[in-house]
N, C-alpha and C positions, 0 to 999 in steps of 0.2 A: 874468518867470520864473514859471514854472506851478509852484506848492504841489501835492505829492500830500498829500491828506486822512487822516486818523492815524483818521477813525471815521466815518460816512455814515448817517446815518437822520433821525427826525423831534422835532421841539420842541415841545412840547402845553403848552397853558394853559387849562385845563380844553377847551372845546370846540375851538378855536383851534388847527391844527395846520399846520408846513411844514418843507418838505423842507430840510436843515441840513449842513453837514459842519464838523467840528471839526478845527481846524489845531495842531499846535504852536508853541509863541509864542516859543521858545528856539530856540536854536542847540546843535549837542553842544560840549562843552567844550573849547576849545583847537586849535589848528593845527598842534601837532606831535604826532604819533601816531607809536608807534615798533613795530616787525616784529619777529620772532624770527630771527635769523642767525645758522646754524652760520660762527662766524669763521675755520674751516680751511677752505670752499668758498667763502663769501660767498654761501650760497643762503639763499633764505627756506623757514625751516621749516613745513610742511604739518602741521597736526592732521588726523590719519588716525582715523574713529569705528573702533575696535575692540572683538572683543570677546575676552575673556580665554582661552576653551574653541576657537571657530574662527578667529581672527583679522577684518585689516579686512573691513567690515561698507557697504554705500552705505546712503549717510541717509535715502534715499527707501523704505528697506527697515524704519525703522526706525519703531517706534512711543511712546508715553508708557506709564509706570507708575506709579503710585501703591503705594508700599511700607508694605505695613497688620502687617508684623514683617518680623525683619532676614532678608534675603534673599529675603523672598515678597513678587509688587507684583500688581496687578490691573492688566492690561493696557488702555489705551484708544485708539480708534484716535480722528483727528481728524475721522470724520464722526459717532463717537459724543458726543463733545466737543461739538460742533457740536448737537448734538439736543437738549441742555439750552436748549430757548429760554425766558429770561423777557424780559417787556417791554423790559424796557430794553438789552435788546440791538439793538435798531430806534430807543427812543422814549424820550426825554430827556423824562418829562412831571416838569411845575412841581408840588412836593408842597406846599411851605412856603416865606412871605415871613418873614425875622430881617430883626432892626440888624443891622448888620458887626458893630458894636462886641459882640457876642453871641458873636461864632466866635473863640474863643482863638487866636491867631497858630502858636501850635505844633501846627496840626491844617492849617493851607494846605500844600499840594505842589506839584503843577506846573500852570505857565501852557498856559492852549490859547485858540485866538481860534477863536469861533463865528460864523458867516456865511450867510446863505440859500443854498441846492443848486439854482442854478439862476433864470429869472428869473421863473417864473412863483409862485416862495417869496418874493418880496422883499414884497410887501405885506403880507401875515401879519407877516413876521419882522418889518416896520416897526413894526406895531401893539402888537404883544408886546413888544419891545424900547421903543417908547416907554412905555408903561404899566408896565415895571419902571422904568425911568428918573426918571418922577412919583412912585411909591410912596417911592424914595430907600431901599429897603431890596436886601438880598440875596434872590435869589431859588434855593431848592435842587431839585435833581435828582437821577436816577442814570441811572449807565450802566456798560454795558459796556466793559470794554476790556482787551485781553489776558488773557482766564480771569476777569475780576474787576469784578464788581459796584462803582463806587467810588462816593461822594456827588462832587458837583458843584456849586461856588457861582458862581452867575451873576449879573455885573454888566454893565450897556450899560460901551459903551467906544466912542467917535467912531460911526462908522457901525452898528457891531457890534456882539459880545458879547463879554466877557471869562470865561472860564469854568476854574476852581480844580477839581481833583481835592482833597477834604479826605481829612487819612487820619482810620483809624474810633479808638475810643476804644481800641483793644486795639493800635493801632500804637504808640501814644503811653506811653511808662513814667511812672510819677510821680513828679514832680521830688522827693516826699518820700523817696523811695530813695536820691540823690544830695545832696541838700541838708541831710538831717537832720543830716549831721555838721558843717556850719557851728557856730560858736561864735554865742552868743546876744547876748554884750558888745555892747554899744553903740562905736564908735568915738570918737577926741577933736573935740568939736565944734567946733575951733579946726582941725584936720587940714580934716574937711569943704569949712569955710569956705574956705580955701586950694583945695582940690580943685574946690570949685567954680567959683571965677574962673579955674582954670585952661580948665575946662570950657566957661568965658564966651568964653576967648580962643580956642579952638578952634571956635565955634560958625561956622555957614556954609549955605550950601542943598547938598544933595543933587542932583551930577552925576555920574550916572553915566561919562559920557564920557569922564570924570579919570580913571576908574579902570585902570590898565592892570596886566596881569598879569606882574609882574618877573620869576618866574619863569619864566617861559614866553619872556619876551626875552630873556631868560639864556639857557636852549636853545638861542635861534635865533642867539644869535652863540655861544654853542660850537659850535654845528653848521657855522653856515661859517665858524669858525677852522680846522677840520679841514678841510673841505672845500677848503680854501687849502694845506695842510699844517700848518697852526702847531701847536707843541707844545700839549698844554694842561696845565697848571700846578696843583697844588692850592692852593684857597682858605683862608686861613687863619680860622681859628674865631676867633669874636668875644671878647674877654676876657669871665671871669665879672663882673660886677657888682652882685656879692648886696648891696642896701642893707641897712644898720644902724641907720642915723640916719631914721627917716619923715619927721619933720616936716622937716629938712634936705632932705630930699629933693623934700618939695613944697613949699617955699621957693624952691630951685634951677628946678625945674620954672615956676615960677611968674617967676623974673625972667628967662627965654627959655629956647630949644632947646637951645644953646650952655652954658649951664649945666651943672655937673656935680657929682651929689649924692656925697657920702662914703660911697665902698664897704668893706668889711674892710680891705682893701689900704691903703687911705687913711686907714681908723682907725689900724692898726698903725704909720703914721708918726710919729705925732707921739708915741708914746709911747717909741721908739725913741730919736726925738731925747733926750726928757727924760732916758732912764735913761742915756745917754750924756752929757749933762751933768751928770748927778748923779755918775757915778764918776768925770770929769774933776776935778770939786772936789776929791773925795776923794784923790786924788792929788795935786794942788797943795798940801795941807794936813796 
């Protein structure tokens, strides 16, 4: 199967230059994608571009704005777009080698797999690519892509290159806006200890393979239940289980799956019982 290429230009390391193209390394998400349908025709609904003063409008007619106050945009057409060239719209050059361990995990965004553009790139891109591989560090860049200048962390990957769009420091909020409201208290160091042997028994390597998306196989068998004709039924909602008891909780946790910690529901029983024995007496007596 032939990859169409997501960006086309070249890879510089300092003099060192070859022809490159950038893949995507993902898949779009999921295999059911669902349509707009007026359910009195059974037709699929068309988004028609209109505009509010003439009506429908053809898209080829149509150009980008930029709205600099409400209602007024500065019009741009896409060969004006196109005339803001900087380098790195062609040229992925190498700025700076980091550790990995340097790029905070909340700044990676999307995978793309970099490859030589043809065969007369493959011995450059050999050389580059083994020389980041030696240094064992991350190598950054920028590029173009879609309107947008992004950084670029480049690692070899088997034959290839592994290459990270990083978002910028202004993408990123800081965790002290969300976190500050945490309580400062220490936990029970005995809770821990428990939580942590749970943690033990949980422990495993990471396969992704395992992973399957239940909801999305849910879909797909409601989808041909219907498709068969079968009713479909509502799902019943899962009982609340607000725990009370912690330590009980990771006690239970702790002696299996199958275990079941004492929720409200489970407190309120046994005091039930008592006050029911207690007035039983009182009546006997």
């Amino acid at each position: 199967m032939a990859y169409r290429p997501t960006w086309q230009g070249h890879l510089r390391l300092s003099l060192v230059t070859c022809p490159v193209a950038l893949y995507t390394a993902t898949n779009s998400g999921g295999d059911v994608h669902f349509n707009l349908i007026n359910p009195d025709t059974n037709n699929r609904i068309k988004m028609v571009t209109t505009d509010p003063d003439t009506g429908p409008i053809e898209r080829s007619k149509l150009v980008k704005g930029y709205e600099v106050s409400k209602g007024e945009y500065i019009l741009m057409t896409d060969e004006e777009i196109k005339s803001v060239k900087l380098e790195s719209t062609k040229t992925i050059d190498i700025e700076r080698f980091v550790p990995a361990e340097d790029i905070d995990r909340i700044y990676w965004d999307n995978p793309y797999y970099l490859a030589p553009d043809g065969k007369l790139a493959q011995e450059a891109f050999a050389v580059i690519r083994a020389s980041m591989e030696r240094s064992g560090q991350i190598a950054l860049g920028r590029v173009v892509m879609s309107t947008r200048e992004r950084l670029l962390a480049l690692e070899p990957r088997g034959k290839g290159i592994l290459a990270y769009t990083l978002r910028s420091d202004a993408e990123v909020r800081k965790e002290s806006e969300i976190f500050d409201a945490i309580s400062d208290k220490d936990p029970d160091p005995q809770m821990i200890a428990i939580a942590q042997k749970i943690i033990e028994q949980q422990e495993g390597p990471f396969d992704p393979s395992q992973f399957v998306d239940r909801y999305e196989e849910a879909l797909k068998a409601l989808i041909a239940a219907k498709q068969k004709g079968h009713k479909v039924t509502k799902v019943e909602e899962p009982e609340d289980t607000n725990v009370v008891d912690l330590m009980a909780a990771l006690r239970a946790s702790l002696g299996g799956k199958d275990a079941k910690a004492p929720t409200k529901a489970a407190a309120k029983k046994p005091a039930a019982k008592a006050k029911a024995a207690a007035t039983k007496t009182r009546k006997a007596s």
